[in-house]
C-alpha positions as CSV (number, residue, x, y, z in Angstrom):
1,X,0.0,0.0,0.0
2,X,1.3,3.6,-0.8
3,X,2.0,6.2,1.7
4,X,3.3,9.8,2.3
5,X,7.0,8.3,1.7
6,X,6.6,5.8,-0.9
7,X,8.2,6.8,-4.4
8,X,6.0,7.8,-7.4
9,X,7.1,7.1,-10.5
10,X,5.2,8.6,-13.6
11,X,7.3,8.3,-17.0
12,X,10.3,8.2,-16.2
13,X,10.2,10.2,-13.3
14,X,10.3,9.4,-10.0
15,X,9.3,11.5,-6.8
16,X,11.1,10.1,-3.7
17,X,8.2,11.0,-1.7
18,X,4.9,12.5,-2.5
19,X,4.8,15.5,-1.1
20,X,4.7,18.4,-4.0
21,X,4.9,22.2,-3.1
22,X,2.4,23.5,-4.9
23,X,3.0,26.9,-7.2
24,X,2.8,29.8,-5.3
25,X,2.4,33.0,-6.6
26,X,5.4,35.5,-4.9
27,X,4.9,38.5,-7.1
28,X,8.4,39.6,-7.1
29,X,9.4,39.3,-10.6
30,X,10.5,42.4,-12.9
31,X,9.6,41.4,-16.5
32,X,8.4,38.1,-15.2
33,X,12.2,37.2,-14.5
34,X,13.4,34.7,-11.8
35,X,15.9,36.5,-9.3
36,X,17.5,35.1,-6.3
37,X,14.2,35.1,-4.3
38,X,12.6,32.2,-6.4
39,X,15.9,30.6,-6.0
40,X,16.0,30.8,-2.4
41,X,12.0,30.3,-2.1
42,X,11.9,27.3,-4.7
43,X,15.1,25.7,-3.4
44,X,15.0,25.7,0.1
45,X,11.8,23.5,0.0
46,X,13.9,21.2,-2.1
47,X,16.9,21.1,0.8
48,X,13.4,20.9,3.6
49,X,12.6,17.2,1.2
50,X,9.6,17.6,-0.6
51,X,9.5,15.2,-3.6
52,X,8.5,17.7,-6.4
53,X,8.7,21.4,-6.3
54,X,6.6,23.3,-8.7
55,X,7.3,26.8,-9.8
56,X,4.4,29.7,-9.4
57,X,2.2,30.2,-12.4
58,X,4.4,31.6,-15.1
59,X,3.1,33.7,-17.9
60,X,3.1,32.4,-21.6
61,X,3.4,36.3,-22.6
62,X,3.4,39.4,-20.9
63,X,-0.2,40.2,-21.0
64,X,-1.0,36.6,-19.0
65,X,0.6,37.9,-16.2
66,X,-2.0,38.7,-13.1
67,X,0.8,41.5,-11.9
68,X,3.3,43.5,-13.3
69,X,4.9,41.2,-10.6
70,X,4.4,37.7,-11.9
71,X,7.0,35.4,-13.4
72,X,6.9,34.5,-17.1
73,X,8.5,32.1,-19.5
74,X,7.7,34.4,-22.6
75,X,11.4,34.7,-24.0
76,X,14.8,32.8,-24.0
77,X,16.0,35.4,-21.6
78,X,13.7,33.2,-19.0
79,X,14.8,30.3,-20.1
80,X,18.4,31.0,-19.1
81,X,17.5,32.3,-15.5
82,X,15.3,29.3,-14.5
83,X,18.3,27.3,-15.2
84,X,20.4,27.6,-12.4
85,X,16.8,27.5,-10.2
86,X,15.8,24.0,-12.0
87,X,19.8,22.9,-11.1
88,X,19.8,23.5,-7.4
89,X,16.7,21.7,-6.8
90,X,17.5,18.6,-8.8
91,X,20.8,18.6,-6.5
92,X,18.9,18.6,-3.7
93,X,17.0,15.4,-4.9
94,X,13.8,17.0,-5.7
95,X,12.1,17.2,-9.5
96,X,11.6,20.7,-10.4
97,X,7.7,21.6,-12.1
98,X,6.7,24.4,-13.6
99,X,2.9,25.9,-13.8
100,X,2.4,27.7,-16.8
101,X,-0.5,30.2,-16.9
102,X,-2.5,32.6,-18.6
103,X,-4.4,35.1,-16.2
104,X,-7.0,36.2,-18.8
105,X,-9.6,38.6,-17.6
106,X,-7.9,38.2,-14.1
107,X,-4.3,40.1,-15.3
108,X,-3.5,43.4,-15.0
109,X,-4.3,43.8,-11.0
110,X,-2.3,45.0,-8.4
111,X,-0.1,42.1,-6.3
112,X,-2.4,41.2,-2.9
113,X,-0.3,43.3,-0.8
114,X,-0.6,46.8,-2.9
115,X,-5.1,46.5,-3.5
116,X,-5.4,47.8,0.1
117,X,-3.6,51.2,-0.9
118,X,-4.3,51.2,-4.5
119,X,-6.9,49.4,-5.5
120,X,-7.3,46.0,-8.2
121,X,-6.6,47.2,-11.3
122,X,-3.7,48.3,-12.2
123,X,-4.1,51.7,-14.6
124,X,-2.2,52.3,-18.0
125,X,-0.4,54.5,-16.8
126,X,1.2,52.8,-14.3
127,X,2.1,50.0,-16.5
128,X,-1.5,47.9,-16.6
129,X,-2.4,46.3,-19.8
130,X,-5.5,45.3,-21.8
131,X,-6.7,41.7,-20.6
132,X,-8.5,39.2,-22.7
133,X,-10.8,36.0,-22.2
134,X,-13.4,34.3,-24.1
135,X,-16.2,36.7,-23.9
136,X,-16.4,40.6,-22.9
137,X,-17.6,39.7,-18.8
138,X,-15.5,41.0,-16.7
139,X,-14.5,38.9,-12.9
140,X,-15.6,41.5,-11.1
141,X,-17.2,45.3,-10.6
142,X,-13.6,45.8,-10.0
143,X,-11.9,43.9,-12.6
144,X,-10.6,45.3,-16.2
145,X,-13.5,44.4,-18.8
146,X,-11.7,42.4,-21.2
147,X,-11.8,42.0,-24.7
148,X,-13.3,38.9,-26.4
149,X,-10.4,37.2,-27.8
150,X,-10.9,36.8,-32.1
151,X,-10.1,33.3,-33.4
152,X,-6.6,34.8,-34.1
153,X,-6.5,36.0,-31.0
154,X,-6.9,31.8,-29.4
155,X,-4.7,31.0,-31.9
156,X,-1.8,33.3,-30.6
157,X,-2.1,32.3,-27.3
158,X,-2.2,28.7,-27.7
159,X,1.1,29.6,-29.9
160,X,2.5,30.6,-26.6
161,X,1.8,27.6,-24.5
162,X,3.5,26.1,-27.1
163,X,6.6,28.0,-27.1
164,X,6.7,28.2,-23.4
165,X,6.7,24.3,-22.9
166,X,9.5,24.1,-25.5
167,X,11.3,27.0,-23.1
168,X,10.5,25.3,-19.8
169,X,11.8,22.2,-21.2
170,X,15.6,23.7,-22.1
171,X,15.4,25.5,-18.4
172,X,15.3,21.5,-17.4
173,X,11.9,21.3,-16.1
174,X,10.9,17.9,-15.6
175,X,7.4,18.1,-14.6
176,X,4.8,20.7,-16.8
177,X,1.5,21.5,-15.5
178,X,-1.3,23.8,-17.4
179,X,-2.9,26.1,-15.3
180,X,-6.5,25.6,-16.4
181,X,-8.0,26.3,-13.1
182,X,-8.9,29.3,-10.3
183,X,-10.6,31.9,-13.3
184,X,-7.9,32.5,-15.6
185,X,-8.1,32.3,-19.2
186,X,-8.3,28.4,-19.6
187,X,-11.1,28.1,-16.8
188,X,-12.9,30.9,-18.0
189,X,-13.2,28.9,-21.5
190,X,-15.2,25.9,-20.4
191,X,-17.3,27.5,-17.5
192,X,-20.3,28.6,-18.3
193,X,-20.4,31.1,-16.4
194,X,-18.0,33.3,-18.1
195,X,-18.8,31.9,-21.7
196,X,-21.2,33.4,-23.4
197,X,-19.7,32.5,-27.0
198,X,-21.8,31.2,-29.4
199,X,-19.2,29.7,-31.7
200,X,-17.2,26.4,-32.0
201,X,-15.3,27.6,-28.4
202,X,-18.9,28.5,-26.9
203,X,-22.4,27.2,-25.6
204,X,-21.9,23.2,-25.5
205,X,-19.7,21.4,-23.2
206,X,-17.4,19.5,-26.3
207,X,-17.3,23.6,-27.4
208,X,-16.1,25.3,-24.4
209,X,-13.4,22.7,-23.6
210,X,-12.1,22.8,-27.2
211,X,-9.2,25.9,-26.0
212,X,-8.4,23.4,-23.7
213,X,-8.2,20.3,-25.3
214,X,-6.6,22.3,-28.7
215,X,-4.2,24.0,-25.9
216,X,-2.5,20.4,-24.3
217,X,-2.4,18.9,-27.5
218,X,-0.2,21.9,-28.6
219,X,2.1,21.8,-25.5
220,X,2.2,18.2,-25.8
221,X,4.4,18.8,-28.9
222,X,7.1,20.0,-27.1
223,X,7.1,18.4,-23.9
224,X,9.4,15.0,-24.0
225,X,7.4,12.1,-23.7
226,X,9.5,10.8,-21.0
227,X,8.1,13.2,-18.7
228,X,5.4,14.2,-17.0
229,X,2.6,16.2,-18.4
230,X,-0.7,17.5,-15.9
231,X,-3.1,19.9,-15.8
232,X,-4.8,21.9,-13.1
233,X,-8.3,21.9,-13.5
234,X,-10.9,23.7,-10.7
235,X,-13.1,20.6,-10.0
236,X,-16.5,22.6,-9.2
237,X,-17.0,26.6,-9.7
238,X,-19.2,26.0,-6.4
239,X,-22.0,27.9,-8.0
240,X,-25.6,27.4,-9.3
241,X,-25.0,26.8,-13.2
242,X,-21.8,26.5,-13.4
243,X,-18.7,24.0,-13.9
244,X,-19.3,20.8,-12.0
245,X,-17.4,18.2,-10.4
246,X,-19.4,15.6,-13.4
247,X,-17.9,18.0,-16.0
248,X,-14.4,18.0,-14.2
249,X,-14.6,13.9,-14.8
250,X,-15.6,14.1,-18.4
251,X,-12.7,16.7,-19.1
252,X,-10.2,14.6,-16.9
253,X,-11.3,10.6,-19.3
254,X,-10.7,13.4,-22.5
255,X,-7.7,14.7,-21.2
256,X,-6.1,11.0,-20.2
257,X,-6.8,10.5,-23.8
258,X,-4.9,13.7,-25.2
259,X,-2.2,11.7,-23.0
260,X,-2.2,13.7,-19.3
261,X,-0.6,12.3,-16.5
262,X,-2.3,13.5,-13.6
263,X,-4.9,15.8,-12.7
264,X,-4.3,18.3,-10.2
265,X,-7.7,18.4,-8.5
266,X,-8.5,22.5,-7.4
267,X,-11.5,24.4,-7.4
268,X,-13.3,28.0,-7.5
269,X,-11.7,31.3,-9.0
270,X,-13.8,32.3,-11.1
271,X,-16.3,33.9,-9.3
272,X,-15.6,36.4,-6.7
273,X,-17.4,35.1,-3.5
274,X,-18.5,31.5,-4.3
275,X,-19.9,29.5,-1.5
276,X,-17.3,27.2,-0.3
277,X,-17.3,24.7,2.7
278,X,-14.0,25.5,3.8
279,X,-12.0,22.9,6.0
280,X,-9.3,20.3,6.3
281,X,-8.7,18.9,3.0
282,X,-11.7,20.3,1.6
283,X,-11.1,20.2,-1.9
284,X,-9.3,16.2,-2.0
285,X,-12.8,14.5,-2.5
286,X,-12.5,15.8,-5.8
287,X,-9.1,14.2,-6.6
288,X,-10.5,10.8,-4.9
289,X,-14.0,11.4,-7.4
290,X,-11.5,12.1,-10.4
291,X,-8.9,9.8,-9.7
292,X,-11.6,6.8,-9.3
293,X,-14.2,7.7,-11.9
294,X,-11.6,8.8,-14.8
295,X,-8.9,6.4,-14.1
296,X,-6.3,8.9,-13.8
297,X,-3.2,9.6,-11.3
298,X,-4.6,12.8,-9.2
299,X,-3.1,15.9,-6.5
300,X,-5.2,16.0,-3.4
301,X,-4.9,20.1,-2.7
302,X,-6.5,22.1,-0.2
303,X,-5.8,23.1,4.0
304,X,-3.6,19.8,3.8
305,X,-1.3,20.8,7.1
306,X,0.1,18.0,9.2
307,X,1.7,14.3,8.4
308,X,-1.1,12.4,9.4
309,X,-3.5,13.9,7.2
310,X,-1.5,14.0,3.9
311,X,-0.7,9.9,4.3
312,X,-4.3,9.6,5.2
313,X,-5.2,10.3,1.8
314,X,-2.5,8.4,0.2
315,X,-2.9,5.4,1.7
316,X,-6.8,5.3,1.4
317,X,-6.5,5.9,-2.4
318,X,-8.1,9.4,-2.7
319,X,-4.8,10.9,-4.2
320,X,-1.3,9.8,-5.5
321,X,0.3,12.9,-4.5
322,X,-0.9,15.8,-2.3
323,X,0.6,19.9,-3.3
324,X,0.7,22.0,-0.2
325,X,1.2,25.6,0.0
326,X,0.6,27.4,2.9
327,X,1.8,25.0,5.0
328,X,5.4,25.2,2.7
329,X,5.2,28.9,3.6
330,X,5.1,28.5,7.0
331,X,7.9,25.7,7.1
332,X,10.1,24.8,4.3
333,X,10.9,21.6,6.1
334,X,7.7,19.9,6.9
335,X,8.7,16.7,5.2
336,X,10.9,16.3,8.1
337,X,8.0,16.3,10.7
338,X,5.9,14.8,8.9
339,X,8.0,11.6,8.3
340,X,8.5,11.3,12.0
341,X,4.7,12.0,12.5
342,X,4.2,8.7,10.0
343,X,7.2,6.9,11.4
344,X,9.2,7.3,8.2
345,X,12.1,8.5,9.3
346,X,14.1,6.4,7.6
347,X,12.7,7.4,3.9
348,X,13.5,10.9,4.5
349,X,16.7,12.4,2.6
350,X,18.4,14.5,5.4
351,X,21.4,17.0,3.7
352,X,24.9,16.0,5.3
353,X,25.3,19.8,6.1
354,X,21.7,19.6,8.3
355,X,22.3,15.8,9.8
356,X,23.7,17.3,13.2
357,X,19.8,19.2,13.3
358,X,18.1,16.6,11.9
């Protein structure tokens, strides 16, 4: 029977344990560059032992970007800089992932910390940007109303996936995931709640997952086949009429087909104050649903905090990996407490430079 500390190997990749850090938006880019505080933030989680660490969402071009802030893979120049990032954490035993992302109608606003003083949006003048998405509906009273992206329009931005999974591959990357989740441009395609296209990427279900489907099969050009290819997908918008966790499991049996890995099982975003029942692991019944009723490898996310809990899940078969964040902020080391909370000790890889503190 898995657990917390047992390998998983997908391709021909394996994670010595199967704890991920899930991407985690740090808003400290300039021209969506990695500096030394990705390097720092991304590797000292791989020194602290978690199996995979995945880069935050990364923009496929400058106008995917939800701040001026946000990392990007949209030229060679990033390529270069994730390099020495995507190094460091393979040396430290750990498989380095990248999200890449498209915020759609959701770009353009101020990082978290600057809305209090400033507001969302971030003006023209003060280096904001026209945002696009399927249909002219904006997120919010507060949010940019975006322009409805032209046929040529989906076709440039599906370009960019494509390039940007050819450049996260030469940064060495060895585990991709689409961001098709939390109200950015991918989600906003196949909800209904912000489609109100009447084309071939509108109305029907087949219709508003086409930028999707069209989108992986594009990025699955240039990814090797070796490794590991998965999409983040919000299970349920939690709202009357919209995306549901029976859509989420037709899109997941399409997108095994496309040839996905593993479905990384989130939900909401794309409404401002959906109704959510908030609470320890609330979101992994959604990986167990997928993972059981589609037939593919899932990532239990969602207030996942102590040992117990995370091999809970593995071993009862809801998820084959579970992606933490805020628990990853607060301690960069939690695999080691975990594995002594599981009585795995001994599966843990302990740096020779920490052994005397470990």
């Amino acid at each position: 029977m898995p657990h917390l500390f047992s390998p998983l190997t997908i391709k021909d990749i394996t994670l010595r344990n199967r704890i991920g850090v899930s991407p985690m938006c740090q808003y400290s880019s300039e021209d969506g560059l990695p500096n030394d505080w990705h390097l720092v933030h991304l590797g000292s989680r791989a020194v602290g032992g978690a199996g995979l660490v995945i880069a935050e969402a990364s923009a496929v071009e400058r106008r995917g970007r939800i701040s001026p802030e946000d990392l990007g893979i949209y030229s060679n120049n990033h390529t270069e800089a994730f390099k020495r990032i995507t190094q460091f954490i393979k040396d430290q035993g750990a498989v380095p992932g990248i999200q890449l992302a498209h915020a759609g109608r959701k770009a353009s606003t101020y990082a978290p910390w600057k809305q209090k003083e400033f507001g969302v949006n971030v003006p023209d003048d003060q280096g904001g940007w026209e945002v696009v998405a399927p249909s002219a509906v904006p997120f919010s009273e507060n949010n940019r109303v975006p322009k409805e992206m032209s046929k040529a329009d989906i076709q440039e931005v599906q370009e960019a996936f494509r390039l940007a999974t050819a450049r996260a591959r030469d940064a060495g990357f060895e585990w991709v995931e689409f961001h098709a989740a939390h109200g950015y441009l991918a989600h906003s395609f196949y909800s209904p709640l912000s489609n109100q296209r009447t084309d071939e990427y509108g109305g029907s279900f087949e219709n508003r997952i086409r930028f999707t489907i069209e989108t992986v099969r594009l990025m699955l050009e240039e990814w090797p086949e070796k490794l590991p290819f998965t999409v983040r997908i919000s299970s349920s918008d939690w709202e009357d009429g919209g995306w549901t966790i029976e859509d989420s499991i037709a899109l997941s049996k399409l997108l095994k087909e496309e040839g996905v890995d593993l479905i990384d099982c989130s939900s909401g975003g794309n409404t401002p104050n959906p109704s959510i029942n908030v609470g320890p692991g609330y979101q992994v019944s959604f990986a167990e649903e997928i993972r059981h009723k589609a037939d593919i490898a899932t990532a239990g996310v969602g207030l996942i905090t102590d040992g117990m809990q995370a091999d809970d899940h593995i071993r009862n078969g809801r998820c084959d990996i579970v992606l933490m964040a805020r628990e990853m902020l607060r301690d960069p080391y939690f695999p080691k407490q975990a594995a002594h909370d599981v009585h795995q000790s001994e599966n843990l890889d302990t740096p020779p430079q920490y052994e005397r503190g470990w």
